[in-house]
C-alpha positions as CSV (number, residue, x, y, z in Angstrom):
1,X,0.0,0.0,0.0
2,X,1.3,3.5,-1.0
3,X,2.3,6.0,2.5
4,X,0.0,8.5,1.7
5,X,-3.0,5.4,1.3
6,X,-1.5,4.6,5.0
7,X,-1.9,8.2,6.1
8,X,-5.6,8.7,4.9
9,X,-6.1,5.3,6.4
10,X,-4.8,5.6,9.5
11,X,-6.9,9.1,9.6
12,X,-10.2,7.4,9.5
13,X,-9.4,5.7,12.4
14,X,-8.6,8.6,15.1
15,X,-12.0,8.8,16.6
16,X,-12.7,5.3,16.9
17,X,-9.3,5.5,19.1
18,X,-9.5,8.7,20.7
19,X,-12.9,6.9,22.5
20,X,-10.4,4.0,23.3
21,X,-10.3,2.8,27.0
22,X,-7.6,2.0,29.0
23,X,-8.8,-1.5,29.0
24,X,-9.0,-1.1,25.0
25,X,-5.1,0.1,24.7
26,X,-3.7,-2.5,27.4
27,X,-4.9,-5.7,25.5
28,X,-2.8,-3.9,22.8
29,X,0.2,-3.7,25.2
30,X,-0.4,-7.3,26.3
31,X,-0.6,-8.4,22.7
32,X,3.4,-7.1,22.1
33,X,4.1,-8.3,25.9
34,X,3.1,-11.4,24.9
35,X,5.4,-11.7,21.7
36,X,8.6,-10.7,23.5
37,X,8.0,-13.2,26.4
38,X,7.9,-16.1,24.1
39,X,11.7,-17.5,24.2
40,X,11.0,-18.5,20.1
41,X,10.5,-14.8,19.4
42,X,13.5,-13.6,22.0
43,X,15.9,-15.7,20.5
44,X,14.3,-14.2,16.6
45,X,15.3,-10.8,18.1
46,X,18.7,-12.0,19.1
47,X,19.7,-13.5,16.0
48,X,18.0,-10.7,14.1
49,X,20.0,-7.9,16.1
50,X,23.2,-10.3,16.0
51,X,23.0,-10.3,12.5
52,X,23.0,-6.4,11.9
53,X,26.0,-5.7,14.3
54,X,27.6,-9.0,16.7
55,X,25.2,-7.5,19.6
56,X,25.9,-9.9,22.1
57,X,22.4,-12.1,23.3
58,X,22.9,-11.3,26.6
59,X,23.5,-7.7,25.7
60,X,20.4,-7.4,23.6
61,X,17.8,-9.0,26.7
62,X,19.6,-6.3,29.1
63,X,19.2,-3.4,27.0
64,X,16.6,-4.0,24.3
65,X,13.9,-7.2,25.5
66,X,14.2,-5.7,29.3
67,X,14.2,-2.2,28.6
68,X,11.0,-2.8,26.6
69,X,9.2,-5.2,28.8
70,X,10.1,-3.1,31.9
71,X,8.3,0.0,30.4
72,X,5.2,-2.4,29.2
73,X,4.9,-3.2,33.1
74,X,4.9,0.1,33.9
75,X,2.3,1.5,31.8
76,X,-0.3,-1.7,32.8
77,X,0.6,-0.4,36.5
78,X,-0.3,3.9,35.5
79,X,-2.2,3.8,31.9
80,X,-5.7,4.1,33.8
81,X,-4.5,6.8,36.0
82,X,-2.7,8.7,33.4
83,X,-6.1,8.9,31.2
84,X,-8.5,10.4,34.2
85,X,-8.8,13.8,33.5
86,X,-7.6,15.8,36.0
87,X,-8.9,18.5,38.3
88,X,-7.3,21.5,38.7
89,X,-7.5,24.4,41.6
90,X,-10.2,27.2,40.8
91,X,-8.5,30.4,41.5
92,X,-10.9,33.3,43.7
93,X,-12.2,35.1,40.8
94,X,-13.1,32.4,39.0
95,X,-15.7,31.4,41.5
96,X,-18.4,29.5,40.5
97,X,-16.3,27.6,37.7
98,X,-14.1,24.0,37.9
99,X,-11.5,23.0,35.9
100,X,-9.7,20.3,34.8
101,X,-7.5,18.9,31.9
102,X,-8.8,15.8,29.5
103,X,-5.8,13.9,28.1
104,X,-6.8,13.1,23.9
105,X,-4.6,11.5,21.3
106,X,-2.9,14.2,19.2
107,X,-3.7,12.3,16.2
108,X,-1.4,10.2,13.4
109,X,2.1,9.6,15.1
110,X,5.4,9.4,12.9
111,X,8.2,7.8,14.5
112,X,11.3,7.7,12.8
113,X,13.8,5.0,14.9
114,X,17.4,4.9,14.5
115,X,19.8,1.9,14.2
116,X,21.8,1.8,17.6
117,X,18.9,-0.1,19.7
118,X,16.9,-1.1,16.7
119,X,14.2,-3.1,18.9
120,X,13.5,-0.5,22.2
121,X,13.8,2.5,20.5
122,X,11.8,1.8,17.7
123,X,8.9,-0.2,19.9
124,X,8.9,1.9,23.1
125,X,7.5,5.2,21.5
126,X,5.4,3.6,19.5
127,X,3.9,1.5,22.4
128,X,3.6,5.2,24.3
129,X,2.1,6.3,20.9
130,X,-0.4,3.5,21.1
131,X,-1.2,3.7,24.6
132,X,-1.9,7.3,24.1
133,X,-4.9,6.7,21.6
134,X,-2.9,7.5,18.6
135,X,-2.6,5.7,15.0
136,X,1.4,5.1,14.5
137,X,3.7,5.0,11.3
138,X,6.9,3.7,12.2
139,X,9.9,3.8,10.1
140,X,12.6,2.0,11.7
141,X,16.7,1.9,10.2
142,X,17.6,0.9,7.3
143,X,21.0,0.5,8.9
144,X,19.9,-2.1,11.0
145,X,17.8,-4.7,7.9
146,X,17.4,-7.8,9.7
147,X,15.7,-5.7,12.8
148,X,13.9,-4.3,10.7
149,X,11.9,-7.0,8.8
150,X,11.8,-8.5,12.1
151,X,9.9,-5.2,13.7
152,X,7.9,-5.4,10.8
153,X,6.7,-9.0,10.5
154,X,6.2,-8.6,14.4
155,X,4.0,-5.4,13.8
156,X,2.1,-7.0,11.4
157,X,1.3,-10.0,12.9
158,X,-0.5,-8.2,15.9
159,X,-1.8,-5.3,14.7
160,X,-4.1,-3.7,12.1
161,X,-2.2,-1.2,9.8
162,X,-5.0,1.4,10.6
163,X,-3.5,1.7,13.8
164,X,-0.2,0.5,13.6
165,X,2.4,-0.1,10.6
166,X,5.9,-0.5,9.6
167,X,7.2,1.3,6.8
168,X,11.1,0.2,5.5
169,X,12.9,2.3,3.4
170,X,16.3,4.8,3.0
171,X,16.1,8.4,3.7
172,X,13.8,9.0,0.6
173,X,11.3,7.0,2.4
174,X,11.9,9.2,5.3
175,X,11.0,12.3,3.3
176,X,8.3,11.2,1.8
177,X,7.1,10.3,5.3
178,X,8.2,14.1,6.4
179,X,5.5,15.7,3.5
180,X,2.8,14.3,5.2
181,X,1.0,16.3,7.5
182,X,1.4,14.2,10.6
183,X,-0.2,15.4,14.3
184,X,3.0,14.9,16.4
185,X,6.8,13.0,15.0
186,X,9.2,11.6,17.4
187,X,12.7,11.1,16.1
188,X,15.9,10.0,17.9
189,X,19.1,10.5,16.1
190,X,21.9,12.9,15.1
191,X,21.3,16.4,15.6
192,X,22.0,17.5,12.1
193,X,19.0,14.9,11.1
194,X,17.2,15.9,13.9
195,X,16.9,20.1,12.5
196,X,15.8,18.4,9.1
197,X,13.0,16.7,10.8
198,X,11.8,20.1,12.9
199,X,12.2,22.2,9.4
200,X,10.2,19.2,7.7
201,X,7.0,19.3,10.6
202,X,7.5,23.5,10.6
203,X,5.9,22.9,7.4
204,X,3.0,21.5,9.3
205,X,3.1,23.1,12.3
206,X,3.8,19.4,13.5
207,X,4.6,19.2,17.1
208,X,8.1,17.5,17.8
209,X,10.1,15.1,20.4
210,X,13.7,14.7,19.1
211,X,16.1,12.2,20.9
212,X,19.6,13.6,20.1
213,X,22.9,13.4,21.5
214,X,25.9,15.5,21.7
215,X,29.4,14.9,23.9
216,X,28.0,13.8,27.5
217,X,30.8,14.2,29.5
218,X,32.4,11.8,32.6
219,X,33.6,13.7,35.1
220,X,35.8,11.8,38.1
221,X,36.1,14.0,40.6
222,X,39.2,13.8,43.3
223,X,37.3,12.2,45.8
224,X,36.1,9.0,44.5
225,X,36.5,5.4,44.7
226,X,39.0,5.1,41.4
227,X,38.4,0.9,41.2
228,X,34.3,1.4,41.2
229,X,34.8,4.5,38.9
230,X,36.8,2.8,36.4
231,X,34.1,-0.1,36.2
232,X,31.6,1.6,35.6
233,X,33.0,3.8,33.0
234,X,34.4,1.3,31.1
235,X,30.9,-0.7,31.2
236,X,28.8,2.4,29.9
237,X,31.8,2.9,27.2
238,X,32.2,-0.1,25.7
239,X,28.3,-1.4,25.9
240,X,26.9,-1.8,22.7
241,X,30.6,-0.9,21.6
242,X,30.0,2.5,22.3
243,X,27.1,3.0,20.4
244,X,24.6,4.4,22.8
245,X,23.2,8.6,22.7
246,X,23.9,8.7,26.5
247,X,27.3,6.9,26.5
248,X,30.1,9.2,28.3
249,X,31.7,10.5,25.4
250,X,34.9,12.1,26.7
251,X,36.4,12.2,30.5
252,X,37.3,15.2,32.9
253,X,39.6,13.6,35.4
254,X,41.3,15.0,38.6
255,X,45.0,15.2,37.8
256,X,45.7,13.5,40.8
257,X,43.9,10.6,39.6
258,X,44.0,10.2,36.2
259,X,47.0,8.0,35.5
260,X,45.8,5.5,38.0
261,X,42.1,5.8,36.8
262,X,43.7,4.7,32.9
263,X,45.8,2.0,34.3
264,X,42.5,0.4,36.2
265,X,40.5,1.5,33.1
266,X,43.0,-0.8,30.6
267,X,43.1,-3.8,32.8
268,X,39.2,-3.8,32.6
269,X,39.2,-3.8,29.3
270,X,41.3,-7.2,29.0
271,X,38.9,-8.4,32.3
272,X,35.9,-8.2,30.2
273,X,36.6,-8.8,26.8
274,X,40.0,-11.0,26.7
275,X,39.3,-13.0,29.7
276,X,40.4,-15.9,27.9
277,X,43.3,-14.2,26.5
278,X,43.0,-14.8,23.3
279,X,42.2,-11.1,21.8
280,X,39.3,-9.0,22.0
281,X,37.8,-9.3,18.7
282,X,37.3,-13.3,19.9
283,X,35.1,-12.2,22.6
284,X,31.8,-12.9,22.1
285,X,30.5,-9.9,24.9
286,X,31.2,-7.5,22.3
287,X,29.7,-5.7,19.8
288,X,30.7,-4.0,16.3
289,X,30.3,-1.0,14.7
290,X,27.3,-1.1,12.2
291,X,29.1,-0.6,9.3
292,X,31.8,0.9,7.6
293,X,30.9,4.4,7.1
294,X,30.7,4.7,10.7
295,X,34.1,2.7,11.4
296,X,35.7,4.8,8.9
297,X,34.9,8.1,10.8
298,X,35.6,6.8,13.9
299,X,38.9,5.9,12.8
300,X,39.9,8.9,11.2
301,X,38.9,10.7,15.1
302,X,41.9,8.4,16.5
303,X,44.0,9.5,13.5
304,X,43.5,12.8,13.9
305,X,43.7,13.1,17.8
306,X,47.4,11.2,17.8
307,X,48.4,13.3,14.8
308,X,48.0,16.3,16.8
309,X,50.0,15.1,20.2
310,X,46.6,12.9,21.8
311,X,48.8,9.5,23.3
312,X,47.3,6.3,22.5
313,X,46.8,4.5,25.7
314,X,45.1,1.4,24.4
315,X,43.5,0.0,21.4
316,X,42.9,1.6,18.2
317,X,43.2,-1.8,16.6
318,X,40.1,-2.3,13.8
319,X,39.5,-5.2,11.5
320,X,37.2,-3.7,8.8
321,X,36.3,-6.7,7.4
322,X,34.3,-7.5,10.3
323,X,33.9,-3.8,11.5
324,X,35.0,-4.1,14.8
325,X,37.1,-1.2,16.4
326,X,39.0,-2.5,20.1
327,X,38.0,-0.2,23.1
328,X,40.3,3.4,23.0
329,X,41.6,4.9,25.4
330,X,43.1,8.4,24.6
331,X,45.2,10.9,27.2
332,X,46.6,14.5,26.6
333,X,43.3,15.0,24.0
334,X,43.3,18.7,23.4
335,X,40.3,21.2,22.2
336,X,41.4,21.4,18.5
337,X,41.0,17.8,17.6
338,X,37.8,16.6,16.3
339,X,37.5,14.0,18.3
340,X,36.6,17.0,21.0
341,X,34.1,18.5,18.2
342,X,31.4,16.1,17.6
343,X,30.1,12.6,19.2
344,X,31.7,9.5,18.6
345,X,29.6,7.3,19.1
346,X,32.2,4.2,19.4
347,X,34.6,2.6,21.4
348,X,37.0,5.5,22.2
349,X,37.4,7.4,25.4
350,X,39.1,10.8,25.1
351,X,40.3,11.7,28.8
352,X,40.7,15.2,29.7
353,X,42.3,16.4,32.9
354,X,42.1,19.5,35.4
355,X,43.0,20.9,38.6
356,X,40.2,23.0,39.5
357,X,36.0,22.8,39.6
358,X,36.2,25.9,37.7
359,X,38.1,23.8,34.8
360,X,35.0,21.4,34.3
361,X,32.6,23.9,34.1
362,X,34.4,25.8,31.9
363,X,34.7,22.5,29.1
364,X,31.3,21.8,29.5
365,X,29.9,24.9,29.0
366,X,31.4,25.8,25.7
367,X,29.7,23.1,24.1
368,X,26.3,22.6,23.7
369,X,23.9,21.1,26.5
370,X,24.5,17.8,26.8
371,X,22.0,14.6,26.5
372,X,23.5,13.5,29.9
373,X,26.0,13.8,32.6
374,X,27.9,12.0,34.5
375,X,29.2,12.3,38.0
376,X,31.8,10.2,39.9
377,X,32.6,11.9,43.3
378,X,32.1,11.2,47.1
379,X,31.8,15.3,47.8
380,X,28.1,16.4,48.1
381,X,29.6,19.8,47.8
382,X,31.1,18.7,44.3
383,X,28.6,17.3,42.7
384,X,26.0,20.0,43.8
385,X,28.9,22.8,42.4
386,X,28.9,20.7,39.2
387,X,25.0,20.3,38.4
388,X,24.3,24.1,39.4
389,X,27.1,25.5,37.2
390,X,25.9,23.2,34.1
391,X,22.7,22.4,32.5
392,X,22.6,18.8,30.8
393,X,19.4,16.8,29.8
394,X,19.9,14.6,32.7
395,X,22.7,13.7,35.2
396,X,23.6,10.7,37.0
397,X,25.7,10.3,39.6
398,X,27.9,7.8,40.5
399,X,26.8,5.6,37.9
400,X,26.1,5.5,34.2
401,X,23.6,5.3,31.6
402,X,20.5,4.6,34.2
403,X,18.6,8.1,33.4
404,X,16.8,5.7,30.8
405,X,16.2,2.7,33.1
406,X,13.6,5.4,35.4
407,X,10.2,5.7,33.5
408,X,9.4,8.0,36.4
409,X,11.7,10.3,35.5
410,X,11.5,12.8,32.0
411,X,14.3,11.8,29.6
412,X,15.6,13.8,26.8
413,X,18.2,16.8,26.0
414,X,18.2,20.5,25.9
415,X,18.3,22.3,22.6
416,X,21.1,20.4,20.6
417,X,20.8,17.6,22.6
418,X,16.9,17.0,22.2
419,X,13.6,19.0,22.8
420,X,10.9,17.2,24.7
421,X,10.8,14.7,27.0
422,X,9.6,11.0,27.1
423,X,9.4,7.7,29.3
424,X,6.7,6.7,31.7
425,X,3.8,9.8,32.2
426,X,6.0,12.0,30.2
427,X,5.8,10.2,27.1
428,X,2.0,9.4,27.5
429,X,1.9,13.8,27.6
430,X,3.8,13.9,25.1
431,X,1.7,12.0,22.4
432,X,-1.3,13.6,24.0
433,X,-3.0,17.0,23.7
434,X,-3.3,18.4,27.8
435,X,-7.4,19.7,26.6
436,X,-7.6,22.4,29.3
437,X,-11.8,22.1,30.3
438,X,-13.6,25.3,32.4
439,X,-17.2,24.6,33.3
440,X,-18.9,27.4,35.2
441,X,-21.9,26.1,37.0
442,X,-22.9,29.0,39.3
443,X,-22.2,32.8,39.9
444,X,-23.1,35.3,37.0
445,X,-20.2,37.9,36.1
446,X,-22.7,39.6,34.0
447,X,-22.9,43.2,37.0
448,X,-19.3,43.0,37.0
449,X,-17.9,42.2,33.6
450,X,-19.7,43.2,30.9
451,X,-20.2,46.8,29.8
452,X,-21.2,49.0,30.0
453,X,-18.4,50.0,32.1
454,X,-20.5,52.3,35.1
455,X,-18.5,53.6,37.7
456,X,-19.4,51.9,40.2
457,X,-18.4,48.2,38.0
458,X,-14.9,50.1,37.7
459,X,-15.0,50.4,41.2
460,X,-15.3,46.9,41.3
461,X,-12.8,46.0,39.5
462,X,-10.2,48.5,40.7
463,X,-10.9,46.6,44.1
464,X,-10.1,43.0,42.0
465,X,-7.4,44.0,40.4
466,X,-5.8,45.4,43.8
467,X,-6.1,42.0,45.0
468,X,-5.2,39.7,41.9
């Protein structure tokens, strides 16, 4: 069937679902919960996602499968709270009225996923999407083919395209998609893809919620436990081989603690991915870069950083016939390289030092807001220094990467690195229109508000205004 056939189809279907209840939207949640608890269709996902880029299985039920089913759980627990309206308090002067705000689909939903977590972040918006009362085209990466056709044979197996379809295709498809006058689009990807998809809906006046990026920066403070620290930043750097929007993309490290910090950070490295000693690229806990576009520019960040006095600490080995790229460690990285310019979104950890609080703040700040941030210190007075002196999208502290693992709190960036936020009740918001409703059942503001104006009704309102 032709998109814009899809579209008009999907159209004729938004007051049927806008009158939806919540028990009518959770046997559609219970439909897809019921597809990824099957251990036939689990192990489909895992070869599927294996296939596209050597995600390890274990890898894939951790941060794809659980991510997903987690949020499922959540929204049988909230979805029939979230859809009461909601009472509001009457202010004085509008006595005799109530108020309250009725939570309606926005419409036809355009999600456009990208290739990173090709299962959860193509499912979870559209399962917010859904749950919200909304008809959803999703488009997920074409970088990511065997996913792909999985989504889509998945999709189509349990729901009716009226309400929920899978569209494949390369960027053209994506334009195509972008003509249409959607109600709301959600998009997670680059930043410079993300201000064609808000010029695209400007057209429309389409309302937005763009996942981006940007460099989230590590900072390891000087009071902090260096052997949990290192663990926990090697973890979130290498997971999905670096590959993830809210991965720590560079390092700000007490100078006092930085060359022992490396040292536990490189014997990590051959801890979880050469246990058996016989080379990284045998492990099988480790992912690959998608493809080799991607290695390529990553590569040519290492390049550039050692040609310009960055010292290779570890790594920078890549086979491209099987795209993979060994974790990277990089010391004295300065602010001319590129690698210090835009996101890397691979294996490679560019480590900064400084003396001073001032220092970080001053790195941070002269790049755009960040997606997230991350915190390793034992100093309340540190970390509370840090997060009032910066702004990030979110900011986690002695860990990493678990911003996303809360639905109850908002996630997404600020300006560059996203605008609007999702998960749990924000996401059902955000693919809702907050109908403000005033009813007035008693108390006529006829003698005081309509004219004409006598002196003794601008007395009145003199009075009122006094004590707005």
């Amino acid at each position: 069937m032709e998109i814009k056939e899809l579209f008009e189809k999907q159209g004729a279907k938004r007051q049927a679902l806008k009158l939806s209840t919540a028990k009518d939207r959770l046997a559609k949640v219970k439909k897809m919960e019921k597809y990824i608890s099957d251990p036939d269709n689990i192990e489909k996902v895992q070869r599927a996602i294996y296939a596209d880029f050597k995600k390890p299985p274990t890898e894939v039920l951790l941060s794809e499968l659980g991510v997903l089913h987690a949020q499922i759980s959540y929204i049988k627990t909230n979805l029939s709270y979230w859809m009461m309206d909601k009472p509001v308090d009457t202010p004085l002067l509008l006595t005799g009225t109530s108020s309250h705000i009725k939570y309606e689909p926005k419409g036809r939903i355009l999600i456009l996923a990208p290739w990173n977590y090709p299962f959860n972040l193509s499912l979870i918006p559209a399962l917010y999407a859904m749950v919200a009362g909304n008809t959803v085209i999703l488009k997920p990466s074409e970088l990511t083919p065997n996913t792909s056709a999985l989504i889509q044979e998945m999709i189509t197996e349990l729901y009716d395209e009226e309400e929920f379809v899978v569209v494949q295709g390369d960027a053209k498809v994506a334009q195509s998609l972008l003509e249409l006058p959607f109600d709301h689009i959600f998009f997670t990807g680059s930043p410079q893809i993300g201000k064609l998809v808000m010029s695209a809906a400007a057209k429309h006046l389409t309302s937005v919620t763009l996942e981006l990026g940007g460099k989230s920066p590590a900072i390891v403070d000087e009071k902090v436990n260096l052997k949990d620290a290192a663990e926990k930043l090697i973890w979130a750097k290498c997971l999905n081989s670096g590959q993830t929007c809210i991965a720590p993309d560079y390092a700000i490290v007490h100078e006092k603690n930085r060359t022992e910090l490396v040292n536990k950070m490189k014997g990590l490295i051959q801890e979880y991915y050469n246990d058996q000693g016989n080379g990284i690229e045998s492990s099988k806990d480790y992912a690959r870069i998608v493809n080799a576009r991607h290695l390529n520019r990553i590569e040519a960040l290492i390049k550039d950083a050692v040609s310009k006095g960055a010292s290779l600490e570890c790594g920078g080995v890549v086979n491209k016939e099987d795209n993979f790229m060994e974790p990277t460690i990089l010391t004295g990285v300065t602010e001319d390289m590129h690698i210090m310019e835009e996101e890397i979104f691979g294996p490679v950890l560019p480590v900064l030092s400084f003396k001073e609080k001032e220092e970080v703040v001053a790195i941070i700040n002269k790049r755009p807001k960040p997606l997230s941030m991350y915190i390793a210190s034992n100093s309340s007075k540190n970390i509370n220094y840090y997060i009032e002196n910066t702004s990030s999208g979110g900011t986690v502290i002695n860990d990493y990467m678990l911003g996303y693992s809360n639905p109850n709190l908002p996630f997404g960036g600020v300006n560059n690195s996203g605008i609007g936020k999702s998960l749990g009740y924000h996401s059902f918001v955000g693919f809702s229109n907050e109908r403000g409703v005033l009813r007035r059942s008693f108390v006529r503001l006829k003698p005081f508000m309509y004219p004409p104006y006598s002196k003794w009704v601008q007395r009145i309102v003199k009075l009122i205004y006094k004590y707005m």
